[in-house]
C-alpha positions as CSV (number, residue, x, y, z in Angstrom):
1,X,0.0,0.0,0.0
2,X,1.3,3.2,-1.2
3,X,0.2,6.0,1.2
4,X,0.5,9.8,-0.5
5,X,0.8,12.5,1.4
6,X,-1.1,16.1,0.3
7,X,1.8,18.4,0.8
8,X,0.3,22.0,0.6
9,X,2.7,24.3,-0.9
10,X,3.4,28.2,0.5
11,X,2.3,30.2,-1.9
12,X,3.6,33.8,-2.4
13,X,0.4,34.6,-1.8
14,X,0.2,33.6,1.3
15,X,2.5,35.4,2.4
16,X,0.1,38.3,3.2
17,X,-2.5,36.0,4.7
18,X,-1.3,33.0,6.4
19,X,0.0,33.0,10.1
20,X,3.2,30.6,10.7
21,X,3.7,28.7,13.6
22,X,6.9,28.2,15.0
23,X,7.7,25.7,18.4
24,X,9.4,27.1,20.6
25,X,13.3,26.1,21.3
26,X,14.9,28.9,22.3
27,X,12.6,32.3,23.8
28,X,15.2,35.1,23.3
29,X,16.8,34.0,20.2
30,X,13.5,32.9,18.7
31,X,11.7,36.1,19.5
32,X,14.5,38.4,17.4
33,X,14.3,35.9,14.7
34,X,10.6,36.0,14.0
35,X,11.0,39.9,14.4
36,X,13.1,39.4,11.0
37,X,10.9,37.6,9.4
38,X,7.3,39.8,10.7
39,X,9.5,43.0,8.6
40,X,10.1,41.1,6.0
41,X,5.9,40.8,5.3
42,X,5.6,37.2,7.4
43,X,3.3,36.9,10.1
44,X,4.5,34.5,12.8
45,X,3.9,33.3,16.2
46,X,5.6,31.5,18.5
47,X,3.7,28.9,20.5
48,X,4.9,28.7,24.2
49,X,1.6,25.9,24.8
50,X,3.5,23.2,27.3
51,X,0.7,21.8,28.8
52,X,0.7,17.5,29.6
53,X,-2.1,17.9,26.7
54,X,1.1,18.7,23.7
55,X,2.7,15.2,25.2
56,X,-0.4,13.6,24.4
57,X,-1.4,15.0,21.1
58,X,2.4,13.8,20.5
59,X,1.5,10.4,21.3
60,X,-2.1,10.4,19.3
61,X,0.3,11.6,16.2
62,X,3.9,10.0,16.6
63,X,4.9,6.6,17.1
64,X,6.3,6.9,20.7
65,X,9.9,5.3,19.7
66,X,10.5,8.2,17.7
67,X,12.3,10.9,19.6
68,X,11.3,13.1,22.0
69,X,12.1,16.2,20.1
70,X,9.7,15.2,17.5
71,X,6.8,13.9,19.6
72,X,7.0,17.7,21.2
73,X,7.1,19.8,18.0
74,X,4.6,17.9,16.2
75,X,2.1,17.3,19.9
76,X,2.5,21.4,20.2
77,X,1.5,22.0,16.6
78,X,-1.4,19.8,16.8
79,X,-2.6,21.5,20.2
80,X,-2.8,25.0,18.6
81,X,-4.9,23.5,15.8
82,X,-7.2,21.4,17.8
83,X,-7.1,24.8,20.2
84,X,-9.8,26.7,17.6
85,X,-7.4,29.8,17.9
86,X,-6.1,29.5,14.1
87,X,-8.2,29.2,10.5
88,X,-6.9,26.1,9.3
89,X,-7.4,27.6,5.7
90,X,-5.1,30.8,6.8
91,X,-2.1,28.7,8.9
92,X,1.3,27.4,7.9
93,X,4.0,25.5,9.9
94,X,7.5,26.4,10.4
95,X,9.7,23.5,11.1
96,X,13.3,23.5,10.9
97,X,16.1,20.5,9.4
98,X,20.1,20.5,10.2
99,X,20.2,17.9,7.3
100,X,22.5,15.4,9.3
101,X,21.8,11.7,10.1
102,X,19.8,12.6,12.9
103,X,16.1,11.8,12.7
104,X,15.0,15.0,13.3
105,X,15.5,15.9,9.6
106,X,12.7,13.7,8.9
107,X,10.0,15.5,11.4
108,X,9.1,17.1,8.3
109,X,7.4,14.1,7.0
110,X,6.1,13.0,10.3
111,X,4.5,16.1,10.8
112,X,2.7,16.1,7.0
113,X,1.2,12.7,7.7
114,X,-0.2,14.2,11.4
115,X,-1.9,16.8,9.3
116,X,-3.2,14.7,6.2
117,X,-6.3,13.7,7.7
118,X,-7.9,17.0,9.3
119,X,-5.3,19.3,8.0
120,X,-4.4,18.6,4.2
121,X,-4.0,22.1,3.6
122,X,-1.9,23.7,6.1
123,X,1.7,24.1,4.4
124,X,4.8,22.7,6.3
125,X,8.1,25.0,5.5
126,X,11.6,24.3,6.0
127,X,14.6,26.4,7.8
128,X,17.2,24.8,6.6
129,X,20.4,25.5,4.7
130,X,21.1,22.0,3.7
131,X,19.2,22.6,0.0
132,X,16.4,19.7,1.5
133,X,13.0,21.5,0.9
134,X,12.5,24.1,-1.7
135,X,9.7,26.8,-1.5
136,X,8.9,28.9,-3.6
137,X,6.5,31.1,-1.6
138,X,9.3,31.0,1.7
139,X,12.6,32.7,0.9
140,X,15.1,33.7,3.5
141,X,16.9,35.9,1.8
142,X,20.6,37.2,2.3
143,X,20.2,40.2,3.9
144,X,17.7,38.0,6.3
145,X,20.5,35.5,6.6
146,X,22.7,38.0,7.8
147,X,20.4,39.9,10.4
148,X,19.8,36.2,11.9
149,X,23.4,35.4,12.6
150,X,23.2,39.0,14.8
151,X,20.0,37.8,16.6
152,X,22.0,34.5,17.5
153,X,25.0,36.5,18.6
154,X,22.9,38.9,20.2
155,X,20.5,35.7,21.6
156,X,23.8,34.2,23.2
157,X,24.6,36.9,24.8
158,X,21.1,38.4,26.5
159,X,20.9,34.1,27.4
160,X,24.3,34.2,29.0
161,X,23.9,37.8,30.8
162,X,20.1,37.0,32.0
163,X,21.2,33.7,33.9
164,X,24.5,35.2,35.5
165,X,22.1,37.8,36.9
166,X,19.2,36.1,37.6
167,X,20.4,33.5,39.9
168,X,22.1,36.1,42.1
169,X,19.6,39.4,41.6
170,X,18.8,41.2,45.0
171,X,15.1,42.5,43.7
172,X,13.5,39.9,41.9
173,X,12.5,40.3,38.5
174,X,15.3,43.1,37.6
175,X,17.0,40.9,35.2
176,X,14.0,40.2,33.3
177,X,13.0,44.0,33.1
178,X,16.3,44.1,31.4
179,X,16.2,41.7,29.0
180,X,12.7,42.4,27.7
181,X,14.4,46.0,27.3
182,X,16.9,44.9,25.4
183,X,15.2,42.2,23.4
184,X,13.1,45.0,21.8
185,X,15.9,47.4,21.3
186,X,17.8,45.2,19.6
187,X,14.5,44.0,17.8
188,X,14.1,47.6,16.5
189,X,17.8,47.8,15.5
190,X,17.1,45.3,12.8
191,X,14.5,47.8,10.6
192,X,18.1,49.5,10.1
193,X,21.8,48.6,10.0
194,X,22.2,50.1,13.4
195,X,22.3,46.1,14.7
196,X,25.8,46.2,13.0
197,X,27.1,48.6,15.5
198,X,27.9,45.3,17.8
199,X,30.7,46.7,20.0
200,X,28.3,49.7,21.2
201,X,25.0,47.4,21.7
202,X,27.5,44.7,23.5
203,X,28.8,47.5,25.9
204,X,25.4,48.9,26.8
205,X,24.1,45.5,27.7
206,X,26.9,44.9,29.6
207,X,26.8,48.0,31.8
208,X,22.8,47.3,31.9
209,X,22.9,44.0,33.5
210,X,26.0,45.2,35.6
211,X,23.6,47.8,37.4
212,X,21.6,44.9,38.5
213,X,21.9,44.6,42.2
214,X,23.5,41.1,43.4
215,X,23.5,39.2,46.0
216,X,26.9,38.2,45.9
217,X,26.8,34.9,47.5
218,X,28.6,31.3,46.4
219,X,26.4,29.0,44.3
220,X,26.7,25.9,42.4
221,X,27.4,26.6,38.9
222,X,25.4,23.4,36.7
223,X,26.4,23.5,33.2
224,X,23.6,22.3,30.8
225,X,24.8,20.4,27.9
226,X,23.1,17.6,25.4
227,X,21.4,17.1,22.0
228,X,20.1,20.5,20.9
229,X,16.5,20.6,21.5
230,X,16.2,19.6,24.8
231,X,19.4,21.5,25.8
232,X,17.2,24.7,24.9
233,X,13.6,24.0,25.4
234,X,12.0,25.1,27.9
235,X,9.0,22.4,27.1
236,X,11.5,19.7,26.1
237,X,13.7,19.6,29.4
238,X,10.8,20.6,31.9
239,X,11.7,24.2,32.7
240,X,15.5,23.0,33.5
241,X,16.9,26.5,33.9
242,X,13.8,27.9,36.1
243,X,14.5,24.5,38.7
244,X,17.7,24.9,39.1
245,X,17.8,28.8,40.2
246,X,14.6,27.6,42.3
247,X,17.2,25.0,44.1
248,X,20.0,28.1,44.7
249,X,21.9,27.2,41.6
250,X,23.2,29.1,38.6
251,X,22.6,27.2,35.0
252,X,25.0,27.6,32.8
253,X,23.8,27.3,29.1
254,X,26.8,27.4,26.5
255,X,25.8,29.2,23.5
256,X,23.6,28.4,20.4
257,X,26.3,30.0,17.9
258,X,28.7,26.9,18.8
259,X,26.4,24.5,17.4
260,X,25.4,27.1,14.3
261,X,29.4,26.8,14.1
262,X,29.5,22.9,14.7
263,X,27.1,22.2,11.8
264,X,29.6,24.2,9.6
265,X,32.9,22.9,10.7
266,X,31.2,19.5,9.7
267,X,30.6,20.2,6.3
268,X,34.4,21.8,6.3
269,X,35.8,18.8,7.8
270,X,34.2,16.4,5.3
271,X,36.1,17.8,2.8
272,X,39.0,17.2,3.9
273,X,38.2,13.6,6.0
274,X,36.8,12.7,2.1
275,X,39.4,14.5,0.3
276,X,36.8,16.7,-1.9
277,X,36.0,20.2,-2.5
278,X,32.8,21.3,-4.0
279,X,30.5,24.9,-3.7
280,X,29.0,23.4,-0.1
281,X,32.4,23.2,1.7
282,X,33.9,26.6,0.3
283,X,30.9,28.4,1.5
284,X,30.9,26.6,5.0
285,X,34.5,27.6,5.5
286,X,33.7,31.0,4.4
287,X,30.4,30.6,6.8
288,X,32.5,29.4,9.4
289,X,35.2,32.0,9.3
290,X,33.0,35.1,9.2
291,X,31.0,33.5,12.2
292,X,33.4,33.0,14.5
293,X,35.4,36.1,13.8
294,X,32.1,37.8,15.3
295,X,32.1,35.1,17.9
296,X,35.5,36.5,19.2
297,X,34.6,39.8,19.2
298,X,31.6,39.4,21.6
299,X,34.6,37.2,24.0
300,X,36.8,40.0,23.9
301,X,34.6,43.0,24.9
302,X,32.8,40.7,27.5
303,X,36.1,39.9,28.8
304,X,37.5,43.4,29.1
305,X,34.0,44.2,30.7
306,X,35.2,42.2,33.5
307,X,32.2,40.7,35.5
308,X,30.6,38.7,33.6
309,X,32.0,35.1,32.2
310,X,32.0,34.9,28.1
311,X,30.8,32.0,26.1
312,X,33.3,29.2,24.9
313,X,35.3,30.2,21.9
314,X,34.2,27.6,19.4
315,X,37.8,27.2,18.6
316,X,38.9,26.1,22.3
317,X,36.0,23.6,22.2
318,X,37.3,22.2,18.9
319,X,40.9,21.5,20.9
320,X,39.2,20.3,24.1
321,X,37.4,18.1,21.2
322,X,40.2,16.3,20.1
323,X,41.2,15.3,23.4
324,X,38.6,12.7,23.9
325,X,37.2,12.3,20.1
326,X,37.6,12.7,16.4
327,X,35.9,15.4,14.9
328,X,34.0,13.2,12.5
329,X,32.1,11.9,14.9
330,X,29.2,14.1,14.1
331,X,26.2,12.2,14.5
332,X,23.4,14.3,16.7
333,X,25.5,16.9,18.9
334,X,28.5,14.6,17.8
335,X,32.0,15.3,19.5
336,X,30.4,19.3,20.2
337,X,28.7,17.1,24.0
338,X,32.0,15.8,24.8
339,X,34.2,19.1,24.3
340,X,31.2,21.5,26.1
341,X,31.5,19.1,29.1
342,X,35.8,19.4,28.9
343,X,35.4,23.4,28.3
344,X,32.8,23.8,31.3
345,X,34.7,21.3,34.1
346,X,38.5,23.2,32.8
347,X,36.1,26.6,33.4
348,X,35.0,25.7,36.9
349,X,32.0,24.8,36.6
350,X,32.3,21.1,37.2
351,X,28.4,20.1,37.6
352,X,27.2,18.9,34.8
353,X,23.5,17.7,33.3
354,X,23.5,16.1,30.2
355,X,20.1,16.1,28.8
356,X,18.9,13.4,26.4
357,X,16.4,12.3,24.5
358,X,15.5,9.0,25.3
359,X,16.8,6.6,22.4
360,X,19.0,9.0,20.9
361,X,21.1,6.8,20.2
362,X,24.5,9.2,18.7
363,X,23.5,11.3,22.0
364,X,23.8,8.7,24.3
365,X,27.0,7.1,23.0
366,X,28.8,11.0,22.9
367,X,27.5,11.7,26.3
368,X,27.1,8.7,28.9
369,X,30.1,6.9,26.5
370,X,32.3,9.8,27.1
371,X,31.5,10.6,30.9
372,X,34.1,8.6,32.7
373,X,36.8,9.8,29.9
374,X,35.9,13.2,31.0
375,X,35.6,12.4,35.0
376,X,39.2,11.1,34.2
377,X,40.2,14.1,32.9
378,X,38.6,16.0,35.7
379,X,38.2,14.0,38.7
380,X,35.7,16.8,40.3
381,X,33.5,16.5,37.5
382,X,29.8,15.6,38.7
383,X,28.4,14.7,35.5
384,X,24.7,13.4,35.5
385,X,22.7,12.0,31.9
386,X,19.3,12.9,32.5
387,X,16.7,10.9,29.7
388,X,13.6,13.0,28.6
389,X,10.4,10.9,27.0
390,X,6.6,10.8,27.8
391,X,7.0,7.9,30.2
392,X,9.6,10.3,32.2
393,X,8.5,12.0,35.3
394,X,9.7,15.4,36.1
395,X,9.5,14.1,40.0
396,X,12.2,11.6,38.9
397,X,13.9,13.8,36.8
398,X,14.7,16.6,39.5
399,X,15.3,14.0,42.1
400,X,18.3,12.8,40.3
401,X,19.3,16.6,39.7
402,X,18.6,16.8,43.0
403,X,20.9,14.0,44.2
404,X,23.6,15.9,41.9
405,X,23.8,18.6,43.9
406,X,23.6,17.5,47.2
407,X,26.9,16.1,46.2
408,X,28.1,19.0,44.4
409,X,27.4,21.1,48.0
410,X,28.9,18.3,49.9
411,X,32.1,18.3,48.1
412,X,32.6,22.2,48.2
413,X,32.5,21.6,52.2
């Protein structure tokens, strides 16, 4: 039996009339992006919806051995529909593909066949840069591209700033004040070229969430790590970075650009693994270069700000890499899992949650298979793999974050 999906195509048209979705992954760096696209004619919204009811429309729609990530994206698209607040006939979905072995590349399809019955004409588009699903009524265009790498920059760095200040802040809800602040300045920046003017924005932040008052007292730094989604999502990893400020701790989140940078370096290092060159690797190594030379620049101006702790410099994490793994080990998060963990323990902040899909199977061989090499490495590494499904409780969950830190506060006695 041949089964044929319906496949609605975006048509330019619809540009002017249809309201794109978009699950949520990362708040602050998803909110600039979608700015981008809302002045360039698109209207979008980003669905925040993490009720128990977007698990279970997951499960009605997904076969519940495929990944978590999936189940999520595809149960909170199917909640807003079923939720009567959107005209089926005026509603598109935005879904996005890296284009690597992982499964998520194919939510796509999974996603198409949840909507064929009810749905068959609600549109599914592609973010990706990996040439996978073509368009023609959904263009990012170049000058787009370019305002999005700022957003992600900018994104890392309001991430970064927001949690250094949150855990500690004196009067509660002054680092949040702050960020929405800046979130629509730099918003607003995009309508112009004034979001070029990096150095200036990067200072003012700075000096912004430096006049938060702060406690000043010691906590337990936990550095987040693990396959993408559920690193970032809020839904995905059961407000991770809201529990652990609530148990007296600081999360540390490294930044988005390193896996924007990972995905590149990939492509790069096939090449020369594979001994080939061709019009994909010269523009990732042109991609890669420009990135990370922007990268650098938002280390060295938070560095000679002083107070605040930069992100990892994609490079260091590439040498902390090789240490434990061979860069063509990309599968998933790939060797970028092992070399996070290296760069956070080496930075002090040797608590560690790895957060995992359940059956991810490149995920769990980086991460658990690469745990006692790095506990080696860094014998005060407290390094916990935390598994994420339907059938997971968040009781269990936290209790074994929980468990973490009680040794984490024992061993700093």
């Amino acid at each position: 039996m041949v089964i044929t999906l319906s496949n609605a195509k975006f048509t330019p048209e619809m540009k002017a009339t249809h309201t794109i979705l978009i699950p949520d992954m990362l708040p602050i760096h998803f909110g600039l992006i979608m700015e981008i696209f809302r002045q360039n004619g698109y209207k979008m919204e980003l669905l925040r919806t993490a009720t128990r009811n977007v698990v279970d429309e997951g499960l009605k729609n997904v076969h519940n051995d495929t990944c978590y990530p999936a189940l999520l994206v595809i149960g909170q698209f199917m909640d807003a529909l079923k939720s009567g607040r959107y005209d089926p006939d005026k509603t598109a979905l935005l879904i996005s593909q890296t284009g690597g072995g992982c499964r998520a590349s194919n939510y796509i399809h999974l996603l198409r066949k949840a909507l064929d019955k009810d749905y068959p004409q609600i549109p599914v588009l592609s973010i990706n840069f990996s040439g996978l699903e073509k368009d023609s009524g959904f263009r990012i265009t170049i000058p787009m591209f370019y305002r999005m790498l700022y957003a992600v920059l900018y994104g890392d760095m309001l991430m970064s700033l927001y949690n250094q200040c949150r855990a500690y802040e004196v009067n509660k809800g002054d680092s949040q004040k702050v960020l929405d602040i800046w979130q629509k300045k730099i918003a607003d920046s995009f309508k112009d070229k004034s979001y070029t003017k990096t150095k200036k924005y990067y200072r003012e932040i700075l000096n912004d969430f430096d006049g938060i008052k702060l406690s000043g007292e010691k906590k337990v730094k936990v550095g987040i790590v693990g396959e993408i989604y559920v690193k970032y999502s809020p839904l995905a990893n059961n407000q991770l970075e809201d529990f652990l400020i609530s148990e007296g701790c600081e999360p540390v989140v490294p930044a988005f650009l390193d896996f924007c940078l990972y995905c590149a370096v990939n492509n790069v290092n096939d090449g020369i693994l594979y001994n080939f060159s061709n019009k994909t690797t010269m523009l990732n190594s042109i991609g890669y270069k420009l990135i990370y030379k922007k990268q650098r620049e938002m280390i060295d101006i938070i560095k000679q700000h002083g107070k605040f702790a930069p992100p990892h410099d994609f490079e260091e994490l590439r040498h902390y890499a090789d240490k434990y793994m061979h860069q063509g080990v990309k599968m998933g998060e790939g060797w970028l899992i092992p070399a996070e963990m290296a760069a956070l323990a080496e930075n002090g902040v040797e608590n560690i949650i790895c957060t995992q899909p359940f059956g991810c199977l490149p995920n769990h061989i980086v991460a658990k298979g690469m745990s006692r090499v790095i506990k080696q490495a860094y014998p005060e590494a407290n390094i916990v793999a935390v598994d994420y499904d339907p059938g997971a409780t968040r009781v269990n969950q936290e209790n074994r974050i929980k468990l973490m830190l009680a040794n984490a506060r024992k061993a700093e006695k």
